[in-house]
C-alpha positions, 0 to 999 in steps of 0.5 A: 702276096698276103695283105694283113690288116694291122688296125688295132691289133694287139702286137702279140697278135700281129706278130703271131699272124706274121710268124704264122704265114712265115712258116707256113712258107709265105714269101711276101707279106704287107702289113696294112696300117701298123701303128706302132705295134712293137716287134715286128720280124723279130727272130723271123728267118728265111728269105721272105719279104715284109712291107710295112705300110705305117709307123712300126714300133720298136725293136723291129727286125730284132734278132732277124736272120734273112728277111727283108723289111721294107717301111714305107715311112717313119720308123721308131728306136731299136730297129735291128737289136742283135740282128744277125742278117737280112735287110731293113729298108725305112723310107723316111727316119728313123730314132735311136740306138739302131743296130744296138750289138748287130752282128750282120745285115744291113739298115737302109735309112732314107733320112734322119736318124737318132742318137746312139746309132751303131752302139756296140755293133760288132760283126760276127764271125765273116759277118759285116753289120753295115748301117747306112743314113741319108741324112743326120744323126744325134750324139753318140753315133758308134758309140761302144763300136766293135765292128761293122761300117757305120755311114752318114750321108747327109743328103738332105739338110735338115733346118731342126739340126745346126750340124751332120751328127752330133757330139760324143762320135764313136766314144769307147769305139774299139772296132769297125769305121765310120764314114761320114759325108763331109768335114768332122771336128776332132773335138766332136769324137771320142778320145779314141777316135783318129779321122782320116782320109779314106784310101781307095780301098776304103773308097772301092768299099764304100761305093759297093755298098753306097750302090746297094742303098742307092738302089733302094732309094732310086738315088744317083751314086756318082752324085752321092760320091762327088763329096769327099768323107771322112773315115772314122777309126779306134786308135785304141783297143782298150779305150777305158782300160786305164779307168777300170783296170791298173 
């Protein structure tokens, strides 16, 4: 494994060295000490693996194409912009608008995340973006969602935040679900947005990918299924269409 040491360097240097490791066909790389250089993995490819010892900055994992990533604590905004596919793993929270236009992959985050979670996250092609949270979310989750499977878990209860999520649930969503752990008000969604119950199909699909992320965190899944959820869905494919063509 390569050990880079990450204390003070400017990100276009940091990036640089992990780009260069990368195409010189490292499969592991720890980053030591990173403190919130931007960009780091962005546009990487391949099948290589990062640890992330630190607080990255934004836009990690953006446009990726195959690694892994692995934060061993906090993460900033942006994680997974464009993403296309590869895994990022953040052990602790996690802030706003993750997943902006993913088109695959798969974000894993332990704890809280932000607002504008999933915003105009849409697949591609055969491709399915799946963006996992154990904890809350802010307003806006899904917000502008065309395709994809956003969940919401809630594991652990946070005493900063009253509810799960926030208000404003999947505004302007015109594909892709959301699951969310627990009970959702009408009234805290889009006009656009039906609450359902999941069927057993949904059920079978979310507990594949509930068992990758419980892998990941060392979490029981039988215990994280035992709580019924809430499938999210568009009852509309063209939301505003009355408000910006007549």
């Amino acid at each position: 494994m390569l050990e880079l040491d990450a204390k003070g360097v400017y990100y276009r240097e940091l990036n640089s060295k992990v780009r260069e490791a990368v195409s010189k066909g490292e499969k592991e790389i720890r980053l030591k000490n990173v403190n919130g250089q931007y960009y780091i993995g962005d546009g990487l490819r391949g099948d290589c693996k990062i640890m992330v010892e630190g607080v990255p900055g934004n836009d990690l994992a953006a446009f990726m194409d195959g690694p892994t990533i692995v934060v061993k604590g906090n993460a900033q905004d942006n994680i997974g912009n464009t993403m296309n596919s590869g895994k990022v793993i953040v052990e602790g929270h996690a802030g706003d608008v993750l997943g902006y236009g993913m088109r695959g992959g798969k974000l894993h985050i332990r704890g809280d995340v932000g607002y504008r979670v999933g915003i105009h996250m849409k697949g591609y092609k055969k491709q399915m973006p799946v963006i996992i949270s154990g904890g809350s979310a802010g307003d806006f989750f899904g917000e502008y969602m065309a395709g994809g499977v956003l969940v919401l878990l809630g594991l652990d209860k946070n005493p900063r935040r009253t509810a799960l999520v926030g208000d404003y649930i999947g505004t302007g969503m015109h594909g892709g679900m959301i699951f969310i752990r627990g009970e959702v008000q009408k009234e805290m969604c889009g006009m656009e947005v039906g609450v359902l119950e999941p069927d057993e199909d949904d059920m079978k699909l979310l507990k594949d990918y509930l068992a990758d992320f419980c892998k990941d965190f060392n979490l029981n899944l039988d215990e994280v299924m035992k709580k019924p959820f809430k499938k999210l869905v568009p009852v509309s494919l063209r939301p505003y269409g009355n408000l910006y063509a007549y």
